[in-house]
C-alpha positions as CSV (number, residue, x, y, z in Angstrom):
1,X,3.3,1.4,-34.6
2,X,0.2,1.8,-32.5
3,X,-2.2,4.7,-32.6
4,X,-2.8,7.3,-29.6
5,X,-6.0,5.2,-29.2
6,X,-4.7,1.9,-28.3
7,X,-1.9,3.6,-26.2
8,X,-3.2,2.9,-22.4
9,X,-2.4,4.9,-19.5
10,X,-0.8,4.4,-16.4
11,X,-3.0,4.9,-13.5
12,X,0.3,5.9,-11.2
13,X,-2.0,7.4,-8.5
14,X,-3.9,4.5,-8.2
15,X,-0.9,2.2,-8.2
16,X,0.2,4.0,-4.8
17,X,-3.6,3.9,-3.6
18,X,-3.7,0.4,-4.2
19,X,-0.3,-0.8,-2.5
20,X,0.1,1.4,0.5
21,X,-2.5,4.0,0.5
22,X,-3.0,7.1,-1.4
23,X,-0.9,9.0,1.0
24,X,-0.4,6.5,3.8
25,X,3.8,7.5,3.4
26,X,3.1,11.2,3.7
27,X,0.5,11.0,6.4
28,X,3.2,9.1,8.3
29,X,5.9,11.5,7.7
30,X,3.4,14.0,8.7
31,X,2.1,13.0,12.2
32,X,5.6,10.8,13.6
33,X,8.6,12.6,12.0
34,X,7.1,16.5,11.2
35,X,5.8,16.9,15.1
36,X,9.1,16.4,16.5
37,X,12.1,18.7,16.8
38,X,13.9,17.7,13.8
39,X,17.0,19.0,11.4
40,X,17.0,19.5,8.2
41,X,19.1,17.1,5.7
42,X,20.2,18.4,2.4
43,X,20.5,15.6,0.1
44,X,21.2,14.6,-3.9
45,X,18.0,15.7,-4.8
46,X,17.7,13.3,-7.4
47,X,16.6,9.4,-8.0
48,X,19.6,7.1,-7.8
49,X,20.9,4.3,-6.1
50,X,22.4,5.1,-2.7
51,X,24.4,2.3,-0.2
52,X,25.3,2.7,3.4
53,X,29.4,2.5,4.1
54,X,30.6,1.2,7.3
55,X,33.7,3.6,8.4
56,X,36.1,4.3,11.4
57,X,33.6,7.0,12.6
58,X,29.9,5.8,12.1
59,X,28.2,5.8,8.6
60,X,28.2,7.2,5.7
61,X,25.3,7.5,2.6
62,X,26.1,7.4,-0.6
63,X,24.3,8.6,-3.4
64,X,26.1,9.2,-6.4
65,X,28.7,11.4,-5.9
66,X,27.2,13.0,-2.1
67,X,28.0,11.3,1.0
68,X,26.6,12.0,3.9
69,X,28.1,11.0,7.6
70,X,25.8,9.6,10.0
71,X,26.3,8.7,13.7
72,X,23.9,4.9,13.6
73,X,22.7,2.5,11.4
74,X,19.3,4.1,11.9
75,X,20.3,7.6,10.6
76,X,22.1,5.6,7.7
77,X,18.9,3.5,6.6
78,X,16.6,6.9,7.0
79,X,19.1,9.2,4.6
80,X,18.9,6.4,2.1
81,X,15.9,5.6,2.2
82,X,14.8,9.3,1.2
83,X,18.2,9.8,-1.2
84,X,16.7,6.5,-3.2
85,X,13.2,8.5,-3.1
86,X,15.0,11.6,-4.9
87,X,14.2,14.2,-2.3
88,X,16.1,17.5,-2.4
89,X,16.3,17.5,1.7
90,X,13.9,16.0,4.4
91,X,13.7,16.5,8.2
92,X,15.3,14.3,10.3
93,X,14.3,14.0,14.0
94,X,16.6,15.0,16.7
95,X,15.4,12.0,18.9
96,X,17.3,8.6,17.1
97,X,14.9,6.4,18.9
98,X,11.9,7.9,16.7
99,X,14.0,7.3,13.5
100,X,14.5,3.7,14.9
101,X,10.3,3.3,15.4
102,X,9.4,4.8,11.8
103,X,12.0,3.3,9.3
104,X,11.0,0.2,9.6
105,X,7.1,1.3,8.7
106,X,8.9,3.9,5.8
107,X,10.9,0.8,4.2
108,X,7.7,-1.7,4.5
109,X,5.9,1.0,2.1
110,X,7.9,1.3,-0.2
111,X,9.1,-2.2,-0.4
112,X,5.0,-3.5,-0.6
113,X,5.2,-0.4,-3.5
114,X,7.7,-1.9,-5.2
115,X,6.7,-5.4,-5.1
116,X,3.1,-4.2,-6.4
117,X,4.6,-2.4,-9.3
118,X,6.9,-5.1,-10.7
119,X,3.5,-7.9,-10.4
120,X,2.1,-5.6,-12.8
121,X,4.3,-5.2,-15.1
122,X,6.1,-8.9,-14.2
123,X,8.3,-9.4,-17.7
124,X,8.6,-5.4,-18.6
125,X,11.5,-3.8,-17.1
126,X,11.2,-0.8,-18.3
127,X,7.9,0.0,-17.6
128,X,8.8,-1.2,-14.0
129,X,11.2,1.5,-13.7
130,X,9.2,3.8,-15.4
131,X,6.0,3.8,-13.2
132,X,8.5,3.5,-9.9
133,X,10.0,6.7,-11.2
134,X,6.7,7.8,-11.3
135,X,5.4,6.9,-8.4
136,X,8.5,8.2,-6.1
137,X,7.5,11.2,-8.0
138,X,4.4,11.3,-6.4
139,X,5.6,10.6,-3.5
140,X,8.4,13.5,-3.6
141,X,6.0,16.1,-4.7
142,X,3.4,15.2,-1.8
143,X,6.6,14.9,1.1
144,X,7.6,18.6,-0.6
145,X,4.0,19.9,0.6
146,X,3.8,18.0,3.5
């Protein structure tokens, strides 16, 4: 058993710093998505896996039990994204074509977060999930103040 001294912390904050800003993914949703006339989405309001279904009249999300119907493939890909993230709801702008410009920049973050956390912690996966957990965190609390 090691002692509370040899126990090192997780620098979570500076994880995000260091693979897309400190708040580079709130500053986004801030000035392109929060200036616009947008709806808001309720969603899961928890982390968990979510997949986009193909159906008769659009798409639909799919996060644990919740689905949500969307007109595009654009809609679809925003609503997971933030479902994956764990928010309770998030605005969605009325205009698809500035979904269409910012999901790709949203997905790139998170993917270059992602891709930072598991070449730190390469052969633990459970500290991999643990500080991405941790991290979406973060990034929940600062998109809740935004």
């Amino acid at each position: 058993m090691t002692s509370p001294s040899r126990v090192q912390k997780i620098p979570y904050q500076g994880i995000l710093r260091a693979a897309i800003g400190d708040a580079a993914f709130v500053d986004l949703y801030r000035q392109r998505v929060l200036t616009q006339n947008t709806r808001t989405i309720p969603l899961l309001g928890r982390k968990s896996s979510a997949r986009i279904i193909n159906t008769l009249l659009g798409y639909e999300v799919q996060a644990s039990y919740k689905r949500i119907q969307c007109p595009d493939m654009v809609t679809a890909r925003y609503l997971r994204l933030f479902s994956e993230l764990g928010c309770h709801s998030i605005k969605l702008p009325y205009d698809p074509t500035l979904t269409a410009q910012v999901i790709p920049e949203f997905e790139a973050m998170l993917h270059a977060l992602v891709r930072r956390i598991r070449e730190l912690f390469p052969r633990d996966l459970r500290k991999q999930r643990l500080v991405i957990r941790r991290v979406y965190a973060i990034i929940r609390h600062q998109l809740k103040n935004a």
